[in-house]
N, C-alpha and C positions, 0 to 999 in steps of 0.2 A: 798110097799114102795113108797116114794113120789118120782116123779121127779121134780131136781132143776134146775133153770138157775140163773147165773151168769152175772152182766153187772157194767160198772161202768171202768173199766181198762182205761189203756191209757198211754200216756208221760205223767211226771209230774218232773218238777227241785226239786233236791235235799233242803229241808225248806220247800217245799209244801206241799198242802193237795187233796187227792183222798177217795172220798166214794162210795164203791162198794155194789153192793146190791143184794140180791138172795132171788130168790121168788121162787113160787112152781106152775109146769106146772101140769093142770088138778086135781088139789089139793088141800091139805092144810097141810101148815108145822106148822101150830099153837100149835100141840098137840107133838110136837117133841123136843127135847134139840136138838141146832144147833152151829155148831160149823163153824169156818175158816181157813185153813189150806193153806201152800206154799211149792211152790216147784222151788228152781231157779236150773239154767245150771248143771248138775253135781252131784246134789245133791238131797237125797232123801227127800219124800215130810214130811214136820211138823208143827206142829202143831201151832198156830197163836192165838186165841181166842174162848171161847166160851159162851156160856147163855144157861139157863135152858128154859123147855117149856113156865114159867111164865115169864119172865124175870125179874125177880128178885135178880139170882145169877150169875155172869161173873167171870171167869177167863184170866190170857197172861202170855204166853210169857214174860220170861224174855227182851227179846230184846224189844219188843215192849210198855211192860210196861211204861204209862206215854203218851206215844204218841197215842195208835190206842182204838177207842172204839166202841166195838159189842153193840149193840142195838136191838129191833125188834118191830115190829108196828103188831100186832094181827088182826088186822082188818084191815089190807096192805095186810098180807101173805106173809110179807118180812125182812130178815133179813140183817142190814146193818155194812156194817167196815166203819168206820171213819178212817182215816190215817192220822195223822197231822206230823209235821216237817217228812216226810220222807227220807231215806237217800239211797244211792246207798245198799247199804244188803239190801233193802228191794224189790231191783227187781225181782219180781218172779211171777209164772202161781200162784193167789189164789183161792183155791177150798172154796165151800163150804161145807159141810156134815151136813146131819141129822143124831139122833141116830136112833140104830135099831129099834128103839119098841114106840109107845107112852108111854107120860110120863115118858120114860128113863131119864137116866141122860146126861148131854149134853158131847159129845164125847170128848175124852182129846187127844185121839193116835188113829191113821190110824184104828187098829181093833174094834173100837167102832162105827164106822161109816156103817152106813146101807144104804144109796143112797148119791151119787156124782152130782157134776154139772161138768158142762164141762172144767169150768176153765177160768178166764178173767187173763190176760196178764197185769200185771203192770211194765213198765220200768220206773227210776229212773235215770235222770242224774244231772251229773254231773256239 
């Protein structure tokens, strides 16, 4: 399995925009459907966006729909969240995950995912 890192977090005012981005250490996540997922205070983690290994096909979140867009650069090695107008809901640790297998399909729920990143810290004020 690939290992991911996570970077891109930070403060950002509630209308703003943050793009976070997840590459793959000693790897290559090119051949994987990749997903974004959140977890704020309290609450368990779910599921945020995803793309297929070609990027071709994305999926969101309702909440998010309209606002956040998954991306990926092939020849980066990296897969990015766009955030635009973000709001206070969207403070939260987001992960990213690859799926289990090459050529999988891009993970939609926690048990679809086969390697984690660590997790970038996005707060939202107010």
């Amino acid at each position: 399995q690939v290992q991911l890192v996570e970077s891109g977090g930070g403060l950002v005012q509630a209308g703003g925009s943050l793009r976070l981005s997840c590459t793959a250490s000693g790897g290559t996540l090119n051949s994987y459907g990749m997903g974004w997922f959140r977890q704020a205070p309290g609450k368990q983690r779910e599921f945020v966006a995803d793309i297929n290994w070609k990027g071709g096909g994305t999926s969101y979140a309702d909440s998010v729909k309209g606002r956040f867009i998954i991306s990926r650069d092939n020849f980066k090695n990296t897969v990015y969240l766009q955030m635009n107008n973000v709001k206070s809901d969207d403070t939260a640790i987001y992960y990213c995950g690859a799926s289990r297998g090459l050529y999988y399909s891009a993970p939609r729920s926690i048990a679809d995912v086969g390697s984690w990143g660590q997790g970038t810290q996005v707060t939202v004020s107010s």
